[in-house]
C-alpha positions in Angstrom: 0.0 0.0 0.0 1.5 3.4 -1.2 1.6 6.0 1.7 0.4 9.3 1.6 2.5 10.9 -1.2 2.7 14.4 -2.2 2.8 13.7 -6.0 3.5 17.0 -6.8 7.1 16.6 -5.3 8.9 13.8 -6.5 11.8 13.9 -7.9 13.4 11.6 -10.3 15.0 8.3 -7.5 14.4 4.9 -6.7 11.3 4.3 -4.3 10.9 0.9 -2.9 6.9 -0.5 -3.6 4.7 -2.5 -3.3 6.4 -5.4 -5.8 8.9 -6.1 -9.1 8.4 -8.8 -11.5 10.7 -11.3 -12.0 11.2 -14.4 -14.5 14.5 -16.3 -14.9 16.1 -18.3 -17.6 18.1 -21.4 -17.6 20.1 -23.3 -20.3 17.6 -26.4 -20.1 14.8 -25.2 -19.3 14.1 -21.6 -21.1 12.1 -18.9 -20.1 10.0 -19.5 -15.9 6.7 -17.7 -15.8 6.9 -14.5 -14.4 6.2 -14.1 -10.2 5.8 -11.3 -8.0 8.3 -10.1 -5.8 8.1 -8.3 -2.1 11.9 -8.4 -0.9 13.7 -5.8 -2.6 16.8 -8.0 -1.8 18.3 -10.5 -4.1 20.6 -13.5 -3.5 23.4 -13.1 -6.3 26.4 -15.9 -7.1 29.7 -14.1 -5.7 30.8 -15.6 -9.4 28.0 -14.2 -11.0 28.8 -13.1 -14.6 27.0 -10.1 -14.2 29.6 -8.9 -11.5 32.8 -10.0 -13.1 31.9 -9.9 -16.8 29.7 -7.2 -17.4 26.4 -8.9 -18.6 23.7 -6.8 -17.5 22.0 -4.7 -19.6 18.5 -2.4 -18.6 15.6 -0.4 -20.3 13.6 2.8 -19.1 10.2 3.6 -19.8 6.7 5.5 -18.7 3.5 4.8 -17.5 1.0 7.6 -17.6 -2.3 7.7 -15.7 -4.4 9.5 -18.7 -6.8 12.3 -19.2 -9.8 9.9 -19.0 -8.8 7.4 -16.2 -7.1 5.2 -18.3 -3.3 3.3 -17.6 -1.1 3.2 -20.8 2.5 2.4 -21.8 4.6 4.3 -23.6 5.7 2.8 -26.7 7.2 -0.6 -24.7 7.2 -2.5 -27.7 10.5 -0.2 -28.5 11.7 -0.8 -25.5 11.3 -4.8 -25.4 13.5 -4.8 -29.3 16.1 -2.4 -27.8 17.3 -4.6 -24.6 16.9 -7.7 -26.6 19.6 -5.8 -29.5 21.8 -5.0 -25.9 21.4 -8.8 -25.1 22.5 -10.0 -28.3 25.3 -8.0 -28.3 26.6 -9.1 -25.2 25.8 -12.8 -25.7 23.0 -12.8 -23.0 19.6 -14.4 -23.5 17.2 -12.2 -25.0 13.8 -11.5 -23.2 10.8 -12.8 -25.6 8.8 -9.1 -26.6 6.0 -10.7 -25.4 7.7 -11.6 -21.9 8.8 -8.2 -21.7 5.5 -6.4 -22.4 3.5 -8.6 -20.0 6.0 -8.3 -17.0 5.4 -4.3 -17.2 1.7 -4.9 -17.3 2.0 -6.7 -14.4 4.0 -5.1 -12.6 1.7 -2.0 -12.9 -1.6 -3.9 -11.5 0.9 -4.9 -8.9 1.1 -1.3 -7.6 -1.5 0.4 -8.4 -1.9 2.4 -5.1 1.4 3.8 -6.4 0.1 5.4 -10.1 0.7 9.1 -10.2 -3.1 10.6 -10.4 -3.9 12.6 -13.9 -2.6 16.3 -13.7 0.0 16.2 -10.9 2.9 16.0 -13.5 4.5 12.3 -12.1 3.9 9.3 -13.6 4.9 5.5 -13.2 9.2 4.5 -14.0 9.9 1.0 -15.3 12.8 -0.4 -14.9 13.3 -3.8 -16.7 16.7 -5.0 -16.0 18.3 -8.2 -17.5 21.8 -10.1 -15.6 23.7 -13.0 -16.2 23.8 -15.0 -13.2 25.6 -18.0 -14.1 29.2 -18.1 -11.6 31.8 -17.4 -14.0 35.9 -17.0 -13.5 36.9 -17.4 -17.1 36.0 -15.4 -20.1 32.6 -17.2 -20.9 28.6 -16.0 -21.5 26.4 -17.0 -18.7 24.3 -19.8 -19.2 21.5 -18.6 -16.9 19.7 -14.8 -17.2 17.6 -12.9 -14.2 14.5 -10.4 -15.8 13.3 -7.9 -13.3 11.1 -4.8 -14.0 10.6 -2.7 -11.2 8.4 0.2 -11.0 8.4 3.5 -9.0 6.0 6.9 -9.0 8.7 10.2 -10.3 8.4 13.7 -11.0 10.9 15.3 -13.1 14.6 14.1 -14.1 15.6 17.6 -12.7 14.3 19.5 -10.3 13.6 22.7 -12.2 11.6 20.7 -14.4 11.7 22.6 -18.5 13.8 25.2 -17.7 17.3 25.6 -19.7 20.5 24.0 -17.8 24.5 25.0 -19.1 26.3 22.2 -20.5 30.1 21.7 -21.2 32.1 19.2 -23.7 34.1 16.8 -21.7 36.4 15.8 -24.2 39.2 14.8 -21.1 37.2 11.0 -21.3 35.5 8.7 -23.9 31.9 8.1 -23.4 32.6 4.8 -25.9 34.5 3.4 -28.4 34.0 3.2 -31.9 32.8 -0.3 -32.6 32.0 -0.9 -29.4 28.8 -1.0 -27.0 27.3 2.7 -27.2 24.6 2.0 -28.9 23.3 -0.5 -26.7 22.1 0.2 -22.9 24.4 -2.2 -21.6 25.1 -1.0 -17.5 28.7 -0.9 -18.2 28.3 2.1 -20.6 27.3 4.6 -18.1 30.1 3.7 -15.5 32.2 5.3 -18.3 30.6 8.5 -17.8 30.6 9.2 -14.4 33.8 10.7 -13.6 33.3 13.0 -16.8 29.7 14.0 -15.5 30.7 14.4 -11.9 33.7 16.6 -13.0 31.8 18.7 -15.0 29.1 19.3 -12.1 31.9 20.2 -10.1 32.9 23.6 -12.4 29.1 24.4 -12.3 27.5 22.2 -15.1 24.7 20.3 -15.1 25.4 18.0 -18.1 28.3 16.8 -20.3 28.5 16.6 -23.7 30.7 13.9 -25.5 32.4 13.6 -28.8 33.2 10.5 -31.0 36.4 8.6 -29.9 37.9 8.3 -32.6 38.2 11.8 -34.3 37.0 14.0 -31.1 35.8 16.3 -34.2 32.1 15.1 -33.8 28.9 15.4 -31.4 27.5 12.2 -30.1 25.6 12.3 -27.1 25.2 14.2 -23.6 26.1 11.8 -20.3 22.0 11.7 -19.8 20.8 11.4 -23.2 21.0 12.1 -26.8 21.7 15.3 -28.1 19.4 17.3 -30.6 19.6 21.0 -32.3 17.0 22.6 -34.0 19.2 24.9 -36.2 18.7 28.7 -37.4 16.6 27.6 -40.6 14.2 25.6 -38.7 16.0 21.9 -38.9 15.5 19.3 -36.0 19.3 17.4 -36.3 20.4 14.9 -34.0 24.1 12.4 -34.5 24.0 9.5 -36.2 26.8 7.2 -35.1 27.3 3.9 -34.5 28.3 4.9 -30.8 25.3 6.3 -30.0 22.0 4.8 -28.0 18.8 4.6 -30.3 16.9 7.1 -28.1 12.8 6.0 -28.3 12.3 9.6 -27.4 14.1 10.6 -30.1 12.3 8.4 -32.6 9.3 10.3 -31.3 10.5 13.5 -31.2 11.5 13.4 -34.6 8.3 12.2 -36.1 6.4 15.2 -34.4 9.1 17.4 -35.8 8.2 16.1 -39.1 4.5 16.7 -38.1 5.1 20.2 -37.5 7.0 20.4 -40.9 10.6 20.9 -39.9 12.9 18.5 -41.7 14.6 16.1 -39.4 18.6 14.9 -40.0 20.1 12.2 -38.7 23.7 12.8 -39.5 27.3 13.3 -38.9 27.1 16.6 -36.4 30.7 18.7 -36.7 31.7 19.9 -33.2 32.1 23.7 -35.3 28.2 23.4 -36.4 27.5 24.8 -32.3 27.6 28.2 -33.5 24.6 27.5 -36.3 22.3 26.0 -33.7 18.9 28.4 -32.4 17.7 25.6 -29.9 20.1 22.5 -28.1 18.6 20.0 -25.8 19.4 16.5 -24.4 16.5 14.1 -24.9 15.3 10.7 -23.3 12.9 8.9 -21.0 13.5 10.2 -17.7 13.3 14.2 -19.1 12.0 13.6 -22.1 13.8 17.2 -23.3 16.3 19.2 -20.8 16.8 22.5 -22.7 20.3 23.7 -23.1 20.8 27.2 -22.9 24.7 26.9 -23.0 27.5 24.6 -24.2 31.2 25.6 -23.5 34.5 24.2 -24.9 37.7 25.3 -24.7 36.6 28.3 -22.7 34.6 29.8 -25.3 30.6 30.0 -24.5 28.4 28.7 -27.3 24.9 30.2 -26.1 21.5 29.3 -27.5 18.5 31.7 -26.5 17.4 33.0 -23.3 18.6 31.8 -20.3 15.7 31.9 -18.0 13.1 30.0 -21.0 13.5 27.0 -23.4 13.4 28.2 -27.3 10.2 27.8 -29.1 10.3 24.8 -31.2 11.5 22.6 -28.1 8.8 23.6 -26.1 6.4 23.0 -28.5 7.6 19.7 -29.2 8.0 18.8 -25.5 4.6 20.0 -24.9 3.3 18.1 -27.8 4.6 14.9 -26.5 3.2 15.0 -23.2 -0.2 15.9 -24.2 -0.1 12.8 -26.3 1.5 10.3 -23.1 -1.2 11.8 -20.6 -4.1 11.9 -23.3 -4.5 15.5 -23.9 -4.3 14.9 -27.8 -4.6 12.2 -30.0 -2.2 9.6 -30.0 -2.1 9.6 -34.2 0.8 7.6 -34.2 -0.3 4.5 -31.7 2.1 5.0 -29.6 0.1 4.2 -26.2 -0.7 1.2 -25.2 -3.6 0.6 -22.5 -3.0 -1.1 -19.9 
């Protein structure tokens, strides 16, 4: 049973509730049903492959309580094909789509006290997670796979919600390598960032932006999330790279850009293309667009609009977006899915 929350004020963290789904896979016997889960604490191999090796690999995604009463998903069916590309990749076990969409269902009837009421501005985090849990000392898959999807009530990634943060390009680490696992969401890949991001906090920014590892000439993506311009003649551009994480809230975000009749690129972004941009912001689940009113590099101050406000085409788009996720518009797309 939820307690008394003030909705209102959550901020984006983990909140322990009511249950998490869990299903587990073994070499002989494939895929267990899925049960529900009260103990928030897990017995683990000490060899675990997760642990030593590396295979773990998560999703994040939304569930909004809706103008009309209604529970729906946002766009899970993304989600489900992205962490079974992050399993392949990393020779784990795949989770079945189908596997994937039911244990969020679930896992949302299971904590239902907990589902952010319509117009408080929180709504319901997933968290499907997926570790190898076979022992392991040598260099070898696991044989056996753990699913979990938790879930948790949150209000805003940041706690000024839509207002414009100042970023800086942290070119003093890689975020990945070329070739190598940034474009799936493999847990390993955000240890990378850390030390960059908590640096950069340190001298007063809120967010770092990374280049490509091999030619440090190119944008790729921000610590939190990818990174997209709208630029002075009214183009919505975001990197394409093989280093960078298909964002599902980018996929959106660029088909209401097309909506709204602003061509969208996906391509090679020069670090010198800064100046050229009206509007910068870093995009994904948890923010779904954190405006950037500043980027600096190499102590010169690449500013985009007014500090105190997000630019215009942003904010429409990120308005656009959650009228569609909380049912204020219509979902032309079919990108909720009731629940």
């Amino acid at each position: 049973m939820a307690p008394q929350l003030k909705w209102q004020d959550l901020g984006f963290q983990y909140m322990q509730t009511d249950s998490f789904m869990r299903a587990d896979f073994t070499k002989d016997g494939g895929w267990s049903g899925l049960s529900a889960c009260t103990d928030p604490n897990m017995s683990i191999h000490v060899a675990a492959a997760a642990l030593h090796y590396g295979q773990a690999c998560f999703e994040g995604l939304k569930a909004f309580t809706r103008k009309d009463g209604s529970i729906a998903l946002f766009r899970p069916e993304e989600n489900a094909r992205r962490m079974a590309q992050s399993a392949k990749r990393i020779v784990m076990e795949p989770v079945p789509e189908e596997l994937f969409i039911e244990a969020c269902k679930k896992v949302l009837a299971g904590n239902r006290d907990w589902m952010p009421p319509y117009g408080t501005g929180a709504s319901m985090y997933l968290r499907p997670l997926l570790i190898g849990s076979s022992p392991r000392v040598g260099i070898s898959p696991s044989d056996d796979y753990v699913f979990l999807v938790l879930a948790m009530p949150v209000g805003p990634y940041y706690k000024d919600g839509f207002l414009p943060v100042a970023a800086m390009v942290q070119d003093k680490y890689d975020r990945a390598a070329p070739r190598g696992l940034g474009k799936i969401k493999a847990a390993a890949n955000y240890a990378a960032g850390l030390l960059g991001d908590l640096e950069a906090k340190k001298l007063g920014f809120t967010i770092s932006l990374y280049l490509d590892a091999g030619t440090r000439m190119h944008i790729e993506e921000f610590g939190t999330s990818n990174f997209i311009a709208i630029t002075k003649d009214n183009k919505y551009v975001t990197p394409e790279s093989d280093s960078i994480l298909t964002s599902v809230t980018n996929k959106s975000l660029q088909q209401l850009a097309a909506d709204f009749g602003l061509v969208v690129e996906r391509r090679a972004i020069s670090l010198s293309e800064l100046a050229d941009f009206a509007e910068v912001g870093a995009c994904g689940t948890a923010a779904v667009i954190t405006p950037v009113r500043s980027i600096t590099y190499n102590g010169r101050v690449y500013a985009f609009g007014r500090e105190d406000e997000a630019g215009p085409v942003l904010t429409k788009l990120y308005k656009k977006l959650l009228a569609v996720q909380y049912g204020e518009e219509e979902d032309r797309h079919g990108w909720m899915m009731k629940v």
